[in-house]
Every structure is written in structure tokens, then in C-alpha cells.
FIRORO-981581 format. One record per residue: x, y, z of N, C-alpha, C, O, CB in turn. Coordinates in steps of 0.1 Angstrom, whole numbers, plus 2048, in hexadecimal, padded with zeros to 3 digits. Glycine has a CB too. Example, Ala and Ser with C-alpha at 12.3 -4.5 7.8 and 13.67 -1.06 7.14 Angstrom:
8847C784E87B7D384E8847DF84E88E7DF8558717D385A 8807EA8478897F584788180084F88680B85088D7FA839 
end
This chain:
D5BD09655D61D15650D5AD1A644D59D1363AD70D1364D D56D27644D57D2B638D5DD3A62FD60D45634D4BD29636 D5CD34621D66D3B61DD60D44612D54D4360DD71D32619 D68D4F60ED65D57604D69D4E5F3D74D4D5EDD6FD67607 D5CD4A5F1D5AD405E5D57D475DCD52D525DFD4FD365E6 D58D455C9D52D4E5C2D44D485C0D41D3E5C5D59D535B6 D3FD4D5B9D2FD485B4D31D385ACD2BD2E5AED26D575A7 D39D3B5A4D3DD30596D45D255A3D42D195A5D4ED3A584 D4ED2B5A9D55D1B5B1D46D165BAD44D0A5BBD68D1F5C0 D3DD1E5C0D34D195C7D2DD0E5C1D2CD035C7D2CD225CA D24D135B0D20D0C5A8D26CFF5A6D1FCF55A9D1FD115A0 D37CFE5A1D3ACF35A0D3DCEC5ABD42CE15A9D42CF3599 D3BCF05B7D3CCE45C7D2FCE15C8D2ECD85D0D41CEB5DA D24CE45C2D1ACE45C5D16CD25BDD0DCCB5C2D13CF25C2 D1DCD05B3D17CC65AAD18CB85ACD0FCB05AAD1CCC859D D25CB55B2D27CA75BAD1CCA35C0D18C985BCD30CA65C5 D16CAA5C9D0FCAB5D6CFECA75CACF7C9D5CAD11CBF5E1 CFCCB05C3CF1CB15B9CEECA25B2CE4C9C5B3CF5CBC5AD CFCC9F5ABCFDC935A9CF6C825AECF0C785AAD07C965AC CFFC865BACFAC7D5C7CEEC7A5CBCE8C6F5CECFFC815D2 CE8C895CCCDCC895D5CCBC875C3CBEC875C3CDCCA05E4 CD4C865B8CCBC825B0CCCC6F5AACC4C6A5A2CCEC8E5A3 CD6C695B0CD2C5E5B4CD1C565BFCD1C4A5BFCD6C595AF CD1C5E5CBCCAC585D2CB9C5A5D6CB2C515DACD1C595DB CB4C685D3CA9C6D5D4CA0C695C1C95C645C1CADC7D5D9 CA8C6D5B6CA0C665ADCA0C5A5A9C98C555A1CA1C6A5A4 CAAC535AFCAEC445A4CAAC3E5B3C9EC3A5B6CC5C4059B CB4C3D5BBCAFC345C5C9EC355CBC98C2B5D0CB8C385D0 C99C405C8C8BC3F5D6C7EC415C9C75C395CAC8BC515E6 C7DC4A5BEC78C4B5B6C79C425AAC70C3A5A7C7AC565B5 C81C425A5C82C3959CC80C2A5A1C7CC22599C8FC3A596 C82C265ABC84C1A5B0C76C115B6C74C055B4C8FC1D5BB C6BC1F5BEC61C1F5BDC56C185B5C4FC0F5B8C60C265BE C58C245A4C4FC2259BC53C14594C4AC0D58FC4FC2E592 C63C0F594C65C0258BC5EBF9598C56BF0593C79BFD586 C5FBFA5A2C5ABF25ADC4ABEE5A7C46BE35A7C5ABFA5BD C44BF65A4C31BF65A5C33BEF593C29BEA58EC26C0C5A7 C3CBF058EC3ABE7582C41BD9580C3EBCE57BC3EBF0576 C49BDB585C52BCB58EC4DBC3582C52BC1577C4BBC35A2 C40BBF589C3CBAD586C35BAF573C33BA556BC29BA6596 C33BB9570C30BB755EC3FBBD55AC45BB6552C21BC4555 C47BC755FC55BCA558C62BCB563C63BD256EC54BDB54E C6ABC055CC77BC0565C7EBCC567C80BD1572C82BB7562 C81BD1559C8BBD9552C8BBE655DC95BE9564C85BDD540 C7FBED55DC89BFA565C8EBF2571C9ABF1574C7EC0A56C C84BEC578C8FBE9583C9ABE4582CA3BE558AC8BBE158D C9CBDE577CAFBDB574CB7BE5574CC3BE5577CB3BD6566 CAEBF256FCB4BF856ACBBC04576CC5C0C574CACBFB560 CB2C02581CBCC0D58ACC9C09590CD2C12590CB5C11597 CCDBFD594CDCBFE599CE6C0058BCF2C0458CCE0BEE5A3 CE0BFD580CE6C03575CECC12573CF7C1756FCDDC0256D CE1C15577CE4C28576CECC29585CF5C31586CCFC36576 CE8C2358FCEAC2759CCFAC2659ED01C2C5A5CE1C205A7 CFDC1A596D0DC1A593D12C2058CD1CC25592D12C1058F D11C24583D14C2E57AD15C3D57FD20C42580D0BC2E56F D0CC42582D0BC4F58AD16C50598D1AC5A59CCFBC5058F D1AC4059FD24C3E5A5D30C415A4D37C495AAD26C385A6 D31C36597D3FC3A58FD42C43590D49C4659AD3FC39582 D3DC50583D40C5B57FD3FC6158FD44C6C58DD37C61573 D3CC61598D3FC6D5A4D4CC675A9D54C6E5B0D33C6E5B3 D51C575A6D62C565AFD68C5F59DD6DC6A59ED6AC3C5B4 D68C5A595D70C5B58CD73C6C589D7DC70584D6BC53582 D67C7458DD64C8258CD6EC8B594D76C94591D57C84591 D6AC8259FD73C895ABD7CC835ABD82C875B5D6FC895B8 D82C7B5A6D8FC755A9D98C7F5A0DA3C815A5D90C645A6 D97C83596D93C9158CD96C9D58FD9DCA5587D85C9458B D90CA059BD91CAC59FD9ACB05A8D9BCBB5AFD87CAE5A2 DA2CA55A8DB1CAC5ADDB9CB45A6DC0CBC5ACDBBCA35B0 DB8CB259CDC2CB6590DB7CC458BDBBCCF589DC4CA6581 DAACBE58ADA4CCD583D9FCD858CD9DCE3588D97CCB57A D9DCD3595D94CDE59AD98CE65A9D9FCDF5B0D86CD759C D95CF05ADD99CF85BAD95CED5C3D8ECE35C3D91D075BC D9ECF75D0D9CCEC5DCD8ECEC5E1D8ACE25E7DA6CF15E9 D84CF75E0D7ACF85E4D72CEA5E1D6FCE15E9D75D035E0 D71CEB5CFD6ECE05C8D71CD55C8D67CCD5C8D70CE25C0 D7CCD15C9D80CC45CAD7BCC25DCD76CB85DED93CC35C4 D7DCC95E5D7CCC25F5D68CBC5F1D63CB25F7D7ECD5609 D61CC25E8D51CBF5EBD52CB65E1D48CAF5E1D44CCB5E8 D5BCB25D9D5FCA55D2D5CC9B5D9D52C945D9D6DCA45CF D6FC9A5E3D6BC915EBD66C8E5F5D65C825F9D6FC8E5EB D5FC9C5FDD50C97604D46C8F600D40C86606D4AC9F607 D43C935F5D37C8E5ECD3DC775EBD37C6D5EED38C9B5D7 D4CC785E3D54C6F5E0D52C605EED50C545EED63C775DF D53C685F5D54C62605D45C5E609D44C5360ED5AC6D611 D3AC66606D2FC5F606D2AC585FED22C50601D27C64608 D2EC595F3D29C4C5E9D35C405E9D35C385E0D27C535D7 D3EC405F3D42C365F4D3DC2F5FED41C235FFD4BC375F3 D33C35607D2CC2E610D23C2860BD21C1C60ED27C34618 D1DC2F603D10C2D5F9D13C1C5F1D0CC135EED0FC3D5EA D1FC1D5EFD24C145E7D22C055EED1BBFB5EBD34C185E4 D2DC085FCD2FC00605D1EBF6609D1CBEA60BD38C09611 D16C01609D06BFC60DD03BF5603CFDBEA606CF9C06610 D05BF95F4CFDBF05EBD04BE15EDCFCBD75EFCFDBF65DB D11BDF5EBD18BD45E9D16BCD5FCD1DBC45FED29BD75E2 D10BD0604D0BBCC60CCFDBC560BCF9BBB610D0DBD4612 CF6BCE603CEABC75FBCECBBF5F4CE7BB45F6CE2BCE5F4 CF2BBF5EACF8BB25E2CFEBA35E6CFEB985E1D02BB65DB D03BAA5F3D04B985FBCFAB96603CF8B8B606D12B94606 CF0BA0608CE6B9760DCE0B8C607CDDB8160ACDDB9C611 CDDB965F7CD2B925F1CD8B835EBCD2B795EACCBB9D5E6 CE7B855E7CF3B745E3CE6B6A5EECDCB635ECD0DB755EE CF0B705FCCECB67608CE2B63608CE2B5760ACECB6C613 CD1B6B606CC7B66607CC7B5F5F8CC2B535FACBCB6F60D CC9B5F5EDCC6B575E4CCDB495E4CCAB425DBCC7B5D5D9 CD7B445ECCDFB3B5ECCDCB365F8CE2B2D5FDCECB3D5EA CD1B3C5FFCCBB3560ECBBB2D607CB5B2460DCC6B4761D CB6B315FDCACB315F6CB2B265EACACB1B5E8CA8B3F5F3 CB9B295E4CBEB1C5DACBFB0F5E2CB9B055E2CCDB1E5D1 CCAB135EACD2B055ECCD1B025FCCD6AF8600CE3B075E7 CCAB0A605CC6B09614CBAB02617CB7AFB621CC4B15619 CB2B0760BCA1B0560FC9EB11617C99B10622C9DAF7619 CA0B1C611C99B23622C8AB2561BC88B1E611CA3B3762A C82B2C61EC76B30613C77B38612C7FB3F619C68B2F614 C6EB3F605C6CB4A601C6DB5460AC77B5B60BC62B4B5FB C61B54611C5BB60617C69B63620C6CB6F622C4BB5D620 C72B57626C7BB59632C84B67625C83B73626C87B4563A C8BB5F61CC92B64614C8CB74611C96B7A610C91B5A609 C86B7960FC7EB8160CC7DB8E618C7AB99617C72B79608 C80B86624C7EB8E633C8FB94638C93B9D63EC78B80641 C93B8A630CA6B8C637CA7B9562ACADBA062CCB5B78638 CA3B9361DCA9B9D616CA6BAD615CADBB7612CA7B9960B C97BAD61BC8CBB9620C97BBB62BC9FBC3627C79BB5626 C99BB7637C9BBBB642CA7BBF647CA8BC8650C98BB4647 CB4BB663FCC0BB7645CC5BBE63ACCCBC863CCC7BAA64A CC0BBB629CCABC1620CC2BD161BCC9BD9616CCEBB6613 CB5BD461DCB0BDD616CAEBE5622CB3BF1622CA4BD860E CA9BE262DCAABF163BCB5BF5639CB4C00635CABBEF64E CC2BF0638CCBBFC639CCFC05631CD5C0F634CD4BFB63D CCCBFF622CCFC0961ACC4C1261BCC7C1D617CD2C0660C CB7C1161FCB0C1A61BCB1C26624CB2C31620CA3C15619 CB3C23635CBAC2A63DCC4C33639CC4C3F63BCBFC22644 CCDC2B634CDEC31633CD5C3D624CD8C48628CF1C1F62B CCEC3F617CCEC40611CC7C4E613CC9C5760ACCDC3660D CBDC4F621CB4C5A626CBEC6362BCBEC6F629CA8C55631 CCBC59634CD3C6463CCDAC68630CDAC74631CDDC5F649 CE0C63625CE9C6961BCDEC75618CE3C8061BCEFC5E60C CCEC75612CCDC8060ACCDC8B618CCDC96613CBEC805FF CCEC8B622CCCC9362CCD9CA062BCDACAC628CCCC8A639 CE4C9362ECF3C9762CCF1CA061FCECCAA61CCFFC8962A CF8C96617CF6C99607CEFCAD608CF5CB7608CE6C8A600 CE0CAB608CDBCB860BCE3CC6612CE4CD260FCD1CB4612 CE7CBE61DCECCCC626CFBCCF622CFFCDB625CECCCA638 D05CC361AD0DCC6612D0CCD3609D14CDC60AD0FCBD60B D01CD25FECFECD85F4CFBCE75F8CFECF15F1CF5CD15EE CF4CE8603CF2CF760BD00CFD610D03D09611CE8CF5619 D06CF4614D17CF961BD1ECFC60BD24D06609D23CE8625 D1CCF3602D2BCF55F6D1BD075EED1FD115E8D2FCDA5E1 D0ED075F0D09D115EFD0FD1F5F6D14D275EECFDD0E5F2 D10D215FED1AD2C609D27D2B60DD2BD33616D16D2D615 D2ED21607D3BD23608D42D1B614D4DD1F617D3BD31609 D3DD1361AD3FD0D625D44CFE627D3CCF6625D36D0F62A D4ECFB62AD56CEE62DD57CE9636D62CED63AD60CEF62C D54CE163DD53CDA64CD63CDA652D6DCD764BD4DCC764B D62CE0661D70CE7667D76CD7661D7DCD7656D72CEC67E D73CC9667D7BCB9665D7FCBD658D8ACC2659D71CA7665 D7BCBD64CD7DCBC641D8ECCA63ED99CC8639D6CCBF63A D88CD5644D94CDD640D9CCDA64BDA3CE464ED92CED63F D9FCCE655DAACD265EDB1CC6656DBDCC7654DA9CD1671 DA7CB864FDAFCB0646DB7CB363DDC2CAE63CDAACAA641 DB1CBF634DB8CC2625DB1CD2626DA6CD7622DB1CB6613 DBCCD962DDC2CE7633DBCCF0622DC0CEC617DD8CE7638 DB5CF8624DB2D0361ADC1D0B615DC9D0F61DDA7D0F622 DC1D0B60BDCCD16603DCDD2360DDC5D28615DC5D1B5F1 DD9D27609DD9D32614DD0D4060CDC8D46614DEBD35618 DD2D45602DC8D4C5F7DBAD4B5FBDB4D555FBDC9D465E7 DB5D415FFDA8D43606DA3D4960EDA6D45619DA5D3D60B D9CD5360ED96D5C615D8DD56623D81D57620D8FD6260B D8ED5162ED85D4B63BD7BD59638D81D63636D8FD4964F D6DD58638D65D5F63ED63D6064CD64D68655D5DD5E63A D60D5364BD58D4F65DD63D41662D68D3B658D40D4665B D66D3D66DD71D37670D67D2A67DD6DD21683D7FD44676 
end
């Protein structure tokens, strides 16, 4: 559906989405890259992204959880679109975090070897975030063009029904 939006509510649906798609596209793939190629002389950035990558988490549940109380329905529904994918986002990392438990406690106290350890954490815990992480900036992206023109996915407005003051352009 879309609707007769002003310019200013467009802007502010637009930022969740902005948000999102600047840690998964700078922190996750860029940032994550360059600490990668320095790894073995400096730990530190690479510590340093699930740092930010949580944080930038945070503040999008806590934002939008927020934006019930502050903001129009327009605003608040790309809230919790945005809300709902970074709780997927979420769900993937702490999926990575038990692989990587799993393979280090297969490696302490199993014997498995390195390289095995190193294949299950590459394979089972890192494909899918990186997968899930390509399809989010995809999403993410075509969000940001919809909350750009005014537009709300029909599922989304048959869940949480537009104010009646809303103007439907296109139905």
C-alpha cells in the first residue's frame, strides 16, 4: 500500500532501515574485512566489531521499542520492520556464538584438530550469517526505497491497520 506521506515522516522511516543496512554493509563486510587482513599483528579491531555490531543492535530494539509512544504509524510500522530483521540478525549471530562454544570445546576437550575446528566454524557457523547478512542488505535496501515513497507491505498493514486520516494513494 501506499500512502500520502510527508517528506519529514518519509525521512524519519527512512533511518531504522539506514541504520541497519550501515552495520551490516559497514561493520559487518567492510570493517570486518580490513580487521580480517590485520588479524594476526592486531586483535583489537576485530574485537572490535561485534562490539559496535551489538550496540548498533541495541539502540534499533530500544529505538523502536520507542517509537510507539513517539512516533507516527508510518514511522513506528518501518521501526518494527527494520526491529524484526535485526532480530533475525540477532538470532544468526548467537547461532555463531554456539558454533564457535561447540567447536572450541570440541578442540579443548574432544581433540578434534585445528583445521577440523576451523572447517565446522567456517562452514556451519560463518555460511549462514554471511548468507542471511547479503539477504538482509537486499531486504534492508528495498525497505528504505518503500519507507522513500511512501509504501508499506499490504502483510504489514493488514497486521497493524493504517489510521484512518491516512490518505491510500495506491491500494
Amino acid at each position: 500500500m501506499q500512502f500520502e506521506i510527508s517528506e519529514e515522516e518519509k525521512r524519519k522511516a527512512k533511518v531504522p532501515h539506514e541504520i541497519l543496512l550501515v552495520n551490516l554493509i559497514g561493520n559487518h563486510i567492510l570493517w570486518f574485512v580490513a580487521a580480517l587482513g590485520i588479524a594476526k599483528s592486531y586483535w583489537q579491531p576485530l574485537a572490535l566489531m561485534p562490539i559496535v555490531s551489538v550496540s548498533i543492535l541495541a539502540y534499533i530494539f530500544w529505538r523502536g521499542s520507542r517509537s510507539k509512544q513517539t512516533d507516527s504509524w508510518y514511522v513506528q510500522a518501518h521501526w518494527e520492520i527494520c526491529m524484526a530483521r535485526s532480530r533475525l540478525f540477532s538470532y544468526m549471530l548467537v547461532f555463531l556464538l554456539v558454533v564457535a562454544l561447540l567447536g572450541w570445546i570440541g578442540y579443548s576437550y574432544l581433540g578434534m584438530m585445528d583445521i577440523a575446528v576451523k572447517a565446522i566454524i567456517g562452514g556451519v557457523g560463518m555460511l549462514p550469517v554471511m548468507v542471511t547478512v547479503l539477504i538482509l542488505i537486499v531486504m534492508e535496501s528495498d525497505a528504505l526505497h518503500q519507507a522513500n515513497n511512501g509504501t508499506i507491505s499490504d502483510s504489514y498493514a493488514k497486521r497493524s491497520p493504517p489510521p484512518d486520516e491516512l490518505v491510500v494513494v495506491e491500494d
